[in-house]
C-alpha positions as CSV (number, residue, x, y, z in Angstrom):
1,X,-15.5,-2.4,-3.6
2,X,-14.2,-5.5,-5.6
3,X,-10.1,-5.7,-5.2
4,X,-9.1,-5.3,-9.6
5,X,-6.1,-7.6,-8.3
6,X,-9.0,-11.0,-8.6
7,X,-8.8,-12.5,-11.7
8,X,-12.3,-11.2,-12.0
9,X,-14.1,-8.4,-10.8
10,X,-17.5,-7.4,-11.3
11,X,-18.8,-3.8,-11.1
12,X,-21.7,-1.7,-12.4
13,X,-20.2,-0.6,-15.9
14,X,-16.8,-2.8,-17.1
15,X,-13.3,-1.1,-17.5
16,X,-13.6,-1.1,-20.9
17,X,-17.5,0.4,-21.5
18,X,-16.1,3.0,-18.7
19,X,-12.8,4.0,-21.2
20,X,-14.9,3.9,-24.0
21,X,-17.2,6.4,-23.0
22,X,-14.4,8.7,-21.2
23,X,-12.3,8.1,-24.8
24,X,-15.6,9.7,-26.3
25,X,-15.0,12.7,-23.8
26,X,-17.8,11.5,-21.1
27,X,-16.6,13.4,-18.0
28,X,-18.6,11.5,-15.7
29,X,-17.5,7.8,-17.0
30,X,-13.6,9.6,-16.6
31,X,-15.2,10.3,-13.0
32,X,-16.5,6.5,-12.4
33,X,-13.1,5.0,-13.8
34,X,-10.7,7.5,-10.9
35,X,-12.9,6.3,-8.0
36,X,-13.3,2.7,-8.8
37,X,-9.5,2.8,-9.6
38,X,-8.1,5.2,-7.0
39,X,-8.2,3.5,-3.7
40,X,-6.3,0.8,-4.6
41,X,-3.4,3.3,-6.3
42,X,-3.7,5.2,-3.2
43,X,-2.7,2.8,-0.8
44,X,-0.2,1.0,-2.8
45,X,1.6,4.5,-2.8
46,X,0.6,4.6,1.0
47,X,2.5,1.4,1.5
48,X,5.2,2.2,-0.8
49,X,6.2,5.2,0.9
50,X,4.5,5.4,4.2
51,X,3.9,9.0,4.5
52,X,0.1,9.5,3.5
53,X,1.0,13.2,2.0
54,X,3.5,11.6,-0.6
55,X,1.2,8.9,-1.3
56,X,-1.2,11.6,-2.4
57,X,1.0,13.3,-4.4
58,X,2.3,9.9,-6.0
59,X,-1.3,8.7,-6.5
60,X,-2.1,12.1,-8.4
61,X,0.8,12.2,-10.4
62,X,0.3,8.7,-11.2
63,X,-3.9,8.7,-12.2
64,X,-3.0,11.7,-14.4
65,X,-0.1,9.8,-16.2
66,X,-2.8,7.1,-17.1
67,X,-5.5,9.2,-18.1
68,X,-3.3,11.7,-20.1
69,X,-2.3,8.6,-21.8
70,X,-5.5,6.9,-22.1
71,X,-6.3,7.6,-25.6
72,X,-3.7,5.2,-26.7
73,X,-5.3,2.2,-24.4
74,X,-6.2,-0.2,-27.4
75,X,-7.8,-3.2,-25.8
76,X,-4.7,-4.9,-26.7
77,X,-4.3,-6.2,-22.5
78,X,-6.9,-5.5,-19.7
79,X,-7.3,-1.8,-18.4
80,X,-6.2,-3.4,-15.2
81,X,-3.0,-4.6,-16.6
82,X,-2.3,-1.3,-18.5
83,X,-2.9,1.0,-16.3
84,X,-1.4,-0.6,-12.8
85,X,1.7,-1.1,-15.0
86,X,1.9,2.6,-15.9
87,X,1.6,3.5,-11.9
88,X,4.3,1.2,-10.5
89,X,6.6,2.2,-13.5
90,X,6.0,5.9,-12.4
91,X,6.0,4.5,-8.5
92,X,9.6,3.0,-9.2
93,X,10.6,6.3,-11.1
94,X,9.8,8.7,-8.7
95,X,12.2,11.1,-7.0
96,X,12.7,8.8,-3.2
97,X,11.0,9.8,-0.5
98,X,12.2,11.1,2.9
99,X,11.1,7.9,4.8
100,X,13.0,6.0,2.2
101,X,16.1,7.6,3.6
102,X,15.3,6.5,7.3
103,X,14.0,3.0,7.0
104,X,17.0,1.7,4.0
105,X,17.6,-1.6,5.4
106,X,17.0,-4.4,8.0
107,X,20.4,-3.9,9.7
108,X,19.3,-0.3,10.0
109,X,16.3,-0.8,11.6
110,X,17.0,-3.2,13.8
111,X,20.0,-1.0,15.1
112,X,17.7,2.1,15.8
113,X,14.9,-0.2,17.5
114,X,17.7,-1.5,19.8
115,X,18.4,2.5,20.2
116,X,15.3,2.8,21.0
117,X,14.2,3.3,24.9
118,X,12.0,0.6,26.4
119,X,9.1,1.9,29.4
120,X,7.6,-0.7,30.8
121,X,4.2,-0.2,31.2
122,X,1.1,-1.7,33.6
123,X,-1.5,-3.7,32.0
124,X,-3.9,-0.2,32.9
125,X,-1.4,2.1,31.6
126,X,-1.3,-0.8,28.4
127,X,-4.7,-0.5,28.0
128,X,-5.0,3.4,28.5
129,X,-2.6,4.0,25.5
130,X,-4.3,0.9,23.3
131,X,-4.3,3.2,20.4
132,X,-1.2,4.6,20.6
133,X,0.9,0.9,20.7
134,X,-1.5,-0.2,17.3
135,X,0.0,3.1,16.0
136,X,3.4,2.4,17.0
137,X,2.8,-1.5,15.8
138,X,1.6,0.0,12.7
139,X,4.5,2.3,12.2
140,X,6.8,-0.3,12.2
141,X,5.7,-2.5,10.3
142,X,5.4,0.1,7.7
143,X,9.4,0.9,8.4
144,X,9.9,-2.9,7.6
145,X,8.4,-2.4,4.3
146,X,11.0,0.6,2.9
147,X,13.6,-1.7,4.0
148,X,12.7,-3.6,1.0
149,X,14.3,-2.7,-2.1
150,X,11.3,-0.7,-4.6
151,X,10.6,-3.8,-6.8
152,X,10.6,-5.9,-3.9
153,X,8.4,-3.6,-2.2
154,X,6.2,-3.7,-5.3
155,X,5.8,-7.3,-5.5
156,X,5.1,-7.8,-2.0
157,X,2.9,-5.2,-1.8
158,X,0.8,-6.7,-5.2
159,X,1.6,-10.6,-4.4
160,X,0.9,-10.2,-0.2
161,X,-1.3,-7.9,0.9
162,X,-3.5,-7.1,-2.6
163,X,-3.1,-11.0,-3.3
164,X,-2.4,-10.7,-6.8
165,X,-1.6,-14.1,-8.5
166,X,1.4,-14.7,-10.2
167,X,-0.1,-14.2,-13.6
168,X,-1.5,-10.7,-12.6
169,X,1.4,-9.3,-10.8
170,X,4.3,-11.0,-13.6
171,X,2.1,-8.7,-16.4
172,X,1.9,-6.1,-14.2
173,X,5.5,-5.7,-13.6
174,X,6.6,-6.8,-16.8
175,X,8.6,-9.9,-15.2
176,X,8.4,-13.7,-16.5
177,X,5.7,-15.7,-13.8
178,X,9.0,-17.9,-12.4
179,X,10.4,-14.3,-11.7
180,X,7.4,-12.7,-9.8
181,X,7.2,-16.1,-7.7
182,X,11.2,-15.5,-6.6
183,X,11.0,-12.3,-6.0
184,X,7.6,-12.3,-3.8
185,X,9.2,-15.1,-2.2
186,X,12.8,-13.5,-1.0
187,X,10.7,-10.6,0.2
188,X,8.2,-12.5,2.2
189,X,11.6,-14.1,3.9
190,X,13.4,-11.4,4.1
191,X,10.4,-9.6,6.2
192,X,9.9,-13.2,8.1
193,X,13.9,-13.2,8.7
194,X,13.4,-10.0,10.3
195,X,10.6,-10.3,12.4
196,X,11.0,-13.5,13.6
197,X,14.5,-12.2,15.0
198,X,13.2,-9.1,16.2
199,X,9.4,-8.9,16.7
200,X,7.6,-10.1,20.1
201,X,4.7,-10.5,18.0
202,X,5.8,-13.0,15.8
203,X,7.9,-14.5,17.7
204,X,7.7,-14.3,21.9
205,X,11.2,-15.4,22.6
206,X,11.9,-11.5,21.4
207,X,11.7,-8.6,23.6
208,X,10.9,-6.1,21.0
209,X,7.2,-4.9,22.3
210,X,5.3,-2.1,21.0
211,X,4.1,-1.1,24.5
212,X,8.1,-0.9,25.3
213,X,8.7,1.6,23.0
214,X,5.3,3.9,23.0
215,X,6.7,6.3,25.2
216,X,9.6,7.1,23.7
217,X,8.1,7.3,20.4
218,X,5.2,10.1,22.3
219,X,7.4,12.3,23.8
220,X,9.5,12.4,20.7
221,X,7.2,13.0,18.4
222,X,7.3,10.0,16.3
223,X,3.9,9.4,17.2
224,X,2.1,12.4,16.9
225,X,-1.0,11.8,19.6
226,X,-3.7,14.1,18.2
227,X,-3.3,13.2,14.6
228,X,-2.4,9.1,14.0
229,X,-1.6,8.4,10.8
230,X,-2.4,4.8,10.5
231,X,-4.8,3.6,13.6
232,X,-7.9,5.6,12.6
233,X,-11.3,4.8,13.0
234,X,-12.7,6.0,9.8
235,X,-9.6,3.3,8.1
236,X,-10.8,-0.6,7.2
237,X,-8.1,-3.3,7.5
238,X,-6.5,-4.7,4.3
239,X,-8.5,-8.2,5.3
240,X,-11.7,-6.5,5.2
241,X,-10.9,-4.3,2.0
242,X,-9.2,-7.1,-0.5
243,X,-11.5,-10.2,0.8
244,X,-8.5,-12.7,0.4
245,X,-8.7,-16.3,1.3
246,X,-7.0,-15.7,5.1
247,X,-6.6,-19.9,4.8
248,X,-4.3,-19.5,2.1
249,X,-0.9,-18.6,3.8
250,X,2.2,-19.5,2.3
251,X,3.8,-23.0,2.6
252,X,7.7,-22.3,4.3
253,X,6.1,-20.5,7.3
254,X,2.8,-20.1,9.4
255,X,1.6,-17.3,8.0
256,X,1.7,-15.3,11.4
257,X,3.6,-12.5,10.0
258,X,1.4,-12.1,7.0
259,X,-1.6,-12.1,8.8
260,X,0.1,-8.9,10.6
261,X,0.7,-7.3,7.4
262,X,-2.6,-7.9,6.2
263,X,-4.3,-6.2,9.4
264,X,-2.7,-3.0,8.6
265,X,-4.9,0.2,7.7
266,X,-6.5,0.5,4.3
267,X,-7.9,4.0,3.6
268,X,-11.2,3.6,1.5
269,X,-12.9,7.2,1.4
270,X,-11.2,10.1,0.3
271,X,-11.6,13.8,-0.1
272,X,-13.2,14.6,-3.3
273,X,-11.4,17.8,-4.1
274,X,-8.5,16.7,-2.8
275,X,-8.1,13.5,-5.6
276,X,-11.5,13.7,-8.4
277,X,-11.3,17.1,-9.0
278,X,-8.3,17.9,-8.9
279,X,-7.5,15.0,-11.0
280,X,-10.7,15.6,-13.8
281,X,-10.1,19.3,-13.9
282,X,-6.6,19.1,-14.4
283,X,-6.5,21.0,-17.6
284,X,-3.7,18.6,-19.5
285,X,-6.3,16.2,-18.7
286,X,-9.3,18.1,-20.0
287,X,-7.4,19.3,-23.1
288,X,-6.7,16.0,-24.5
289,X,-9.2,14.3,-23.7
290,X,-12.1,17.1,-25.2
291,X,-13.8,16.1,-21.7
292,X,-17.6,17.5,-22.1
């Protein structure tokens, strides 16, 4: 699977013989062009909400805004360019999500970690409940990304942890290239500002430790043990997914933090009724498309 964020990315069949064909009402090239495309709208929703259910409604809604539209894709930009634009522009537009509520700022965050319980825990009681603290680590710094405004989120989400260049993400966003450099820029700060006051792991001189606050996030139900909703086996890292250059980290810091974010959980396989499907059948979909 080739990140469509590269300048260039190679598959089997192009974006453009693949909208050609599903233009012509070829259900399976329709088929080809949602799974190539649909992991990586997927888990830009994932990241831009948190919750994996509204990131499967949002990528849903999102694939059939593109493809009910694709019949007006001219070849005039890349499909790439097109379509991504159409899913952030519906990403930005959607009605906010519950998390969006509880993770709104820094200030607010930092207040309810500092709520938060600490239980100090033995190296073998550590290691016993490994899983659980990556979920907890996981959780959080998912938190730290809804206190990011929605175009900030955007941007970092694009610039950081898909590495879109500046070129990419600017056409993508419909924002000069100066603009998409700023804006990544304050939001990699404003998440660096916050960790590095904040997070033991980025910073040791903090007392904020994942293993501090496990327990209280278990028998409160934040972390729900039987079903984790980032740390999951069957999930790849965004490092393995996106194949960046991990020696390119940005020049005002170390990189630590963004190596963080670039660990956290990328979902690759999906349900097939769940997204295709559902998504091909849908009969707006079918109906103007003359899908055969």
């Amino acid at each position: 699977m080739e990140n469509p964020f590269l300048q260039e990315y190679q598959s089997d069949k192009t974006d453009q013989q693949l909208v050609v064909e599903a233009q012509g009402g070829d259900k399976k090239a329709l088929e080809e062009l949602v799974l190539k495309h649909q992991p990586f709208i997927y888990n830009i929703a994932w990241k831009f909400v948190r919750n994996p259910s509204d990131a499967q409604d949002l990528t849903q809604e999102a694939i059939i805004k593109v493809l009910t539209k694709l019949s007006t894709f001219e070849n005039k930009s890349t499909f790439r360019t097109w379509s991504y634009r159409i899913v952030v522009n519906h990403f930005l537009m959607a009605k906010r999500k519950p998390n969006e509520s509880v993770f709104s700022d820094f200030d607010t965050m930092a207040k309810n970690l500092e709520m938060t319980p600490d239980t100090v825990l033995t190296p073998l009681e550590q290691e016993e409940k490994k899983a659980y603290i990556k979920e907890m680590n996981y959780s959080c710094m998912s938190g730290m990304l809804l206190c990011l405004t929605r175009e900030q989120r955007l941007v970092y989400i694009l610039g950081e942890m898909f590495d879109a260049d500046h070129t990419i993400g600017s056409e993508i966003l419909e924002l000069s290239k100066d603009n998409f450099r700023k804006r990544l820029s304050r939001a990699r700060k404003d998440i660096y500002h916050f960790m590095n006051n904040k997070c033991g792991l980025v910073n040791k001189a903090n007392p904020c430790r994942c293993h501090k606050k496990v327990t209280f996030a278990l028998d409160n139900k934040v972390i729900d043990s039987r079903n984790l909703l980032f740390n999951r086996k069957e999930y790849l890292k965004f490092k393995e997914a996106i194949k960046y250059d991990a020696n390119e980290m940005m020049d005002f810091i170390d990189g630590k933090y963004a190596e963080l974010y670039r660990g956290l959980p990328y979902k690759k396989e999906f349900d097939k009724r769940t997204f295709l499907e559902d998504i091909v059948n849908d009969e707006h979909v079918k109906s103007l498309m003359k899908l055969n």
